[in-house]
C-alpha positions in Angstrom: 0.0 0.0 0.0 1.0 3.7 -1.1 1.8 5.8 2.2 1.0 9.8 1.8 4.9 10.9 1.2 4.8 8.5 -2.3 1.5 9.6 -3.0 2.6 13.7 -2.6 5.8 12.9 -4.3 3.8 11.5 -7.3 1.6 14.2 -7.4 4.5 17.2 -7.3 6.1 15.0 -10.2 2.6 14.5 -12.0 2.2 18.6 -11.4 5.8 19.2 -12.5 5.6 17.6 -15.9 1.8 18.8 -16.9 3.7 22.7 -16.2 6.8 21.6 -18.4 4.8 20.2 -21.0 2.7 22.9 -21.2 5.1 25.6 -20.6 6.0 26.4 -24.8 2.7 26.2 -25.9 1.8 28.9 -22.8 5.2 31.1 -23.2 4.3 31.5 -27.5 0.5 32.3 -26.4 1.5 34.8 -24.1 3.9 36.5 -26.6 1.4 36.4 -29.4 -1.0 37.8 -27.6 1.1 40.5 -26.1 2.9 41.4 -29.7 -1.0 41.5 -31.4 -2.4 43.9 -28.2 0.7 46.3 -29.1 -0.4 46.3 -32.9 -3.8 46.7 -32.4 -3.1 49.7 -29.4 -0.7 51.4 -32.3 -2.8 50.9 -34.9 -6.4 51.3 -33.3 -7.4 48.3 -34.8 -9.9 46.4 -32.7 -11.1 43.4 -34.6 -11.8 40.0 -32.8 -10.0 38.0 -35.3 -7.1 39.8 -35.5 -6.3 38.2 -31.6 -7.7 34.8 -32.4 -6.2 33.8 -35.6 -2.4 34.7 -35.1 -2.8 33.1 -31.7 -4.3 29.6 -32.4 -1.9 30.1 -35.6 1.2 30.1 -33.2 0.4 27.9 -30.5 -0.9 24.8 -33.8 3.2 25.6 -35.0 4.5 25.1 -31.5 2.3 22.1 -30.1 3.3 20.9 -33.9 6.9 21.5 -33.3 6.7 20.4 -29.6 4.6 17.0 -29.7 7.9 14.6 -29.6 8.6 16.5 -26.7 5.5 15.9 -24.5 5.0 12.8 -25.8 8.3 11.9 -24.6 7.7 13.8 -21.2 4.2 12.0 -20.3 5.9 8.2 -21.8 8.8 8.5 -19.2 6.9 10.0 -16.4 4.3 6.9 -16.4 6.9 3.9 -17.2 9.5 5.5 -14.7 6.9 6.8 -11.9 3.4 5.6 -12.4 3.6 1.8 -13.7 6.6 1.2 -10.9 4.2 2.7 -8.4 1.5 0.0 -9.5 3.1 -3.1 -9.7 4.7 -2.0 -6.0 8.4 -2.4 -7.4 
C-alpha cells in the first residue's frame, strides 16, 4: 500500500511535468498575444480576429513542433513513476 509521502511525491512530479509540457505552448501564447495587443493599441485596430487567428496560428506551430517533446515527457513520467508505483516495485 501507497503511504502519503509517495503519493505527494507523485503528485508534485505528476504537477511538474503537466507545467513543463505545457510551458512552450503557454510562453508563445503569451507573446502572441502581447505582440497582437501592441499592434492593435498602435494601430487602433480592434477586430476580434485579428487576436484569435495569429494566436491559435502560433500555439498549432509550436504544439506541432513540440509533440515529440511531450510525448516523450508524459511516456517517461508513467513507465519511470506511475507503472513502478503499481506493480509496487
Amino acid at each position: 500500500m501507497m503511504d502519503e509521502a509517495v503519493l505527494f511525491d507523485t503528485l508534485r512530479q505528476g504537477l511538474w511535468v503537466a507545467v513543463v509540457t505545457s510551458m512552450p505552448i503557454l510562453t508563445v501564447a503569451l507573446l502572441a498575444g502581447v505582440t497582437v495587443g501592441l499592434f492593435q493599441a498602435l494601430t487602433s485596430i480592434q477586430e476580434m480576429t485579428l487576436t484569435f487567428v495569429p494566436k491559435l496560428a502560433a500555439i498549432v506551430i509550436v504544439f506541432w513542433m513540440s509533440m515529440g517533446f511531450m510525448a516523450q515527457s508524459l511516456v517517461s513520467f508513467f513507465q519511470d513513476g506511475i507503472i513502478p508505483k503499481i506493480i509496487g516495485s
